[in-house]
N, C-alpha and C positions, 0 to 999 in steps of 0.2 A: 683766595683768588676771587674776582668780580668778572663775570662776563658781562657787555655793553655794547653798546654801536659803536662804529669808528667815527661818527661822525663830527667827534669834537678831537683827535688824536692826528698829530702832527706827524708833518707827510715822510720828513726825516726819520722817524720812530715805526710806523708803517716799514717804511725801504729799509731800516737794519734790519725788524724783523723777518721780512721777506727774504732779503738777502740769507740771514743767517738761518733759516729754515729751509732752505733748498741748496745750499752748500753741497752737505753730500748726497742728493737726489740722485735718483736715475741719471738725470739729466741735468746736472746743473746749471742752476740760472743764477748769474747776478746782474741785476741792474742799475742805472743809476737815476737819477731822481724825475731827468726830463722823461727817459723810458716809463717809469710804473707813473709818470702821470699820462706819457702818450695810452699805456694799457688801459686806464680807467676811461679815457677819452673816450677808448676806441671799443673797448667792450663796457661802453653804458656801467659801469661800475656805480652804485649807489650805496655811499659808504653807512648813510642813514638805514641802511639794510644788511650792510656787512658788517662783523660782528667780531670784537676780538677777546682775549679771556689775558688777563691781568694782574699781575704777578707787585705786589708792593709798586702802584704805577707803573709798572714795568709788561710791555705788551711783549707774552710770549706764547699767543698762538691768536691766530685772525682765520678770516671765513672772508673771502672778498665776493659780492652778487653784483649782476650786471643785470640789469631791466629792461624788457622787449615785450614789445605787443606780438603773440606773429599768428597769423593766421586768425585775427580775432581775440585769441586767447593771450592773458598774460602771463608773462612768462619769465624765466630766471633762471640766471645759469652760474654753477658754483665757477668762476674765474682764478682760484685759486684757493687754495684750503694748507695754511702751513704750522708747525708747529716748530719752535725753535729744539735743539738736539737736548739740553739740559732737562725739559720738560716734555718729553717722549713716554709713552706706555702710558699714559693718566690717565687715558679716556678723554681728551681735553678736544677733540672731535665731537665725539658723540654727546657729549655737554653742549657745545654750541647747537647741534643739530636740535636737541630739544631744547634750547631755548629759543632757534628762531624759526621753526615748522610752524608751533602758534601763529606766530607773526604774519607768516606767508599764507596761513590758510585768513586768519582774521581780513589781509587784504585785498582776498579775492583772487589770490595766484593758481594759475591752471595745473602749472609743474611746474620744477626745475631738471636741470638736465647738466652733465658733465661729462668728463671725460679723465679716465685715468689709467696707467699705465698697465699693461695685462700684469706685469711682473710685479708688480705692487701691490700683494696679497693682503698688506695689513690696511692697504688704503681702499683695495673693493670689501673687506670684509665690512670694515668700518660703514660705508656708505649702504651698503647691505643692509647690516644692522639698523640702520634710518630708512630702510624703506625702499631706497632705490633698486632699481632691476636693470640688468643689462639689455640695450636694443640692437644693438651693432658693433661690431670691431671694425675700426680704423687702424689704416698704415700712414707711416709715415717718411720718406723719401729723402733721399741725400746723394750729393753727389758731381760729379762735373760733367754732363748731360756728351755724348758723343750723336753729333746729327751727323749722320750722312748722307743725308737728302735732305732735297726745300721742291717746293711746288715755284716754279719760273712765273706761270702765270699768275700768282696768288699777288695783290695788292696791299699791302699792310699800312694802316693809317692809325693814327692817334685817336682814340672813341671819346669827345665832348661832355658826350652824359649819356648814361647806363639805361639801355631801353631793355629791362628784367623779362618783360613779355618774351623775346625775342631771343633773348641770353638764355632762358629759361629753357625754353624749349630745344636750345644742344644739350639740355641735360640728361644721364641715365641714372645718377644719384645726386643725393641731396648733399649739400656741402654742411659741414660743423658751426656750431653759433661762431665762432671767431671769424670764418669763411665766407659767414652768410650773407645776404642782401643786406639786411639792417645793420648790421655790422662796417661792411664795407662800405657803405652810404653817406658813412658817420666821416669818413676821411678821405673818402673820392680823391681829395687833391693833393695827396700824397703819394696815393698809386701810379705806377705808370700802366695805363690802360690804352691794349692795343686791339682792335678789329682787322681779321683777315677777308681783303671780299674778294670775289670774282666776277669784274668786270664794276656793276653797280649794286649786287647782292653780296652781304655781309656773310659768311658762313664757318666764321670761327673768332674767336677772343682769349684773350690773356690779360689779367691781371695780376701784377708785381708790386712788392712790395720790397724798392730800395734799399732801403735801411738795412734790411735782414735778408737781401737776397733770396727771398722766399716766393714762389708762387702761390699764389691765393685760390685764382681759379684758372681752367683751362677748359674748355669746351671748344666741340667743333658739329657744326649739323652732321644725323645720321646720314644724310645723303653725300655727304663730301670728306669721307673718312678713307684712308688710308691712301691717300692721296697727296702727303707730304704739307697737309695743309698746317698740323700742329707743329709738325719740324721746322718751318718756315717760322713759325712764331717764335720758338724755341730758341731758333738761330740768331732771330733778332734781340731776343733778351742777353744770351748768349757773348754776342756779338757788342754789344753797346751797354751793358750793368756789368755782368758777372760771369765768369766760366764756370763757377760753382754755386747750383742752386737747392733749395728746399722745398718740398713741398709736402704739405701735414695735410692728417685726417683724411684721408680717402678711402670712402666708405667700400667694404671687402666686396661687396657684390659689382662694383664697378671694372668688370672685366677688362671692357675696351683701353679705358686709362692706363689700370696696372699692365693690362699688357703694354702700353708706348712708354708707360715710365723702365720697365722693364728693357725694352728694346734700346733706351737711351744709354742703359749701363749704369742707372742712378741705385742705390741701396735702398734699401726697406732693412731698417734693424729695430723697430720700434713698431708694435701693436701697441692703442691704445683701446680700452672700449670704455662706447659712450653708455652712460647711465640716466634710468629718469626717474624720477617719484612724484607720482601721481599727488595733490593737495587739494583737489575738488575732496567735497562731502567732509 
């Protein structure tokens, strides 16, 4: 077996082995070819740093990294990590992780960070094993949202461009690199991006993501909470996408959230926790 970058490996050869490595996952994922390159689009995927391990030419397990400045620091986030079922138990993980730590510490990388399923004992052990430590559990949400209330007064407009300052400040937690500003920055014009104001003050937002019916983010100012102002948004996505939506990674300390996701009637059957390992020094 040779492990290498992806960066010369055909995108068709990528997408079976993805596909047939998350087949029977927790959660299974299959894509198809515009998907895992919308993915790499969207989470900065750099395959010249993603890394797969190879079997007689034959790619049967990959490391996919996405690259982000944030905060100053560089930074990198495992986007996916799969091994095809035939080549299971080898260690074929923990081989890539020592071949590309080198890599990331020689380039100046601060951390990387992840996110994997609480129930996925042999995938935290694995990541353990390399270093990483867990910083948080996320949930993650499902369901066909029951509003029974909207705010009459609330104005709901389409948001132009993303003033973070401002968005920032409805927040009580930090959202997931998939979530995050740098992330969703990258595809603005896919979301459907709405601001709730009153009168001529902004004081709540929603971004969607069509394709997947998914919510991205949802924030509303601490002064103007429980006041039907996220129902109103809710309604509207609701009302004009989808009757059934999703919304991942929200971080456990965000009470105010889990309780409205709660209150909608949507499910939480999936903890994830996020992981980091430090690559300074």
């Amino acid at each position: 077996m040779e492990i290498k970058t992806l960066k010369s490996t055909e995108m068709k050869d990528l997408l079976q082995a993805f596909n047939s490595s998350f087949t029977n996952y927790f959660v299974p994922l299959k894509y198809n070819l515009e998907q895992l390159q919308s993915k790499i689009a969207r989470e900065n995927i750099d395959l010249d740093l993603s890394i797969g391990v190879f079997k007689d030419d034959l790619l049967v397990a990959f490391m996919l990294h996405g690259v982000d400045t944030v905060n100053g620091e560089k930074a990198i986030y495992n986007a996916g990590t799969g091994v095809i079922p035939e080549e299971r138990s080898k260690g074929l993980s923990q081989k890539m992780y020592e071949f590309i730590i080198p890599i990331l510490k020689d380039q100046q990388f601060s951390y990387s960070i992840l996110e994997v399923i609480s129930e996925n004992q042999a995938a935290r052990k694995s990541y353990e094993n390399s270093g990483y430590k867990p910083i948080r559990d996320l949930w993650c949400y499902y369901g066909k949202p029951s509003v029974s209330k909207s705010n009459l007064d609330i104005q709901i407009r389409e948001m132009k461009e993303f003033n973070w300052d401002l968005m920032k400040s409805f927040w009580d937690i930090s959202p997931s690199w998939q979530n995050s500003q740098y992330s969703l920055s990258r595809v603005g014009e896919k979301l459907v991006s709405l601001a709730a104001y009153l009168g001529e003050k902004q004081v709540a937002y929603i971004l969607f993501n069509p394709e997947k019916n998914r919510v991205l983010q949802l924030a509303v100012s601490k002064e103007h909470r429980n006041l039907g102002v996220a129902s109103s948004l809710i309604k509207e996505i609701v009302t004009n996408y989808s009757s059934t939506i999703s919304i991942n990674n929200i971080d456990e300390k965000g009470s105010c959230l889990h309780g409205f996701l709660n209150f909608l009637g949507l499910e939480s059957e999936i903890k994830q926790i996020e992981m980091k390992l430090n690559l300074k020094g």
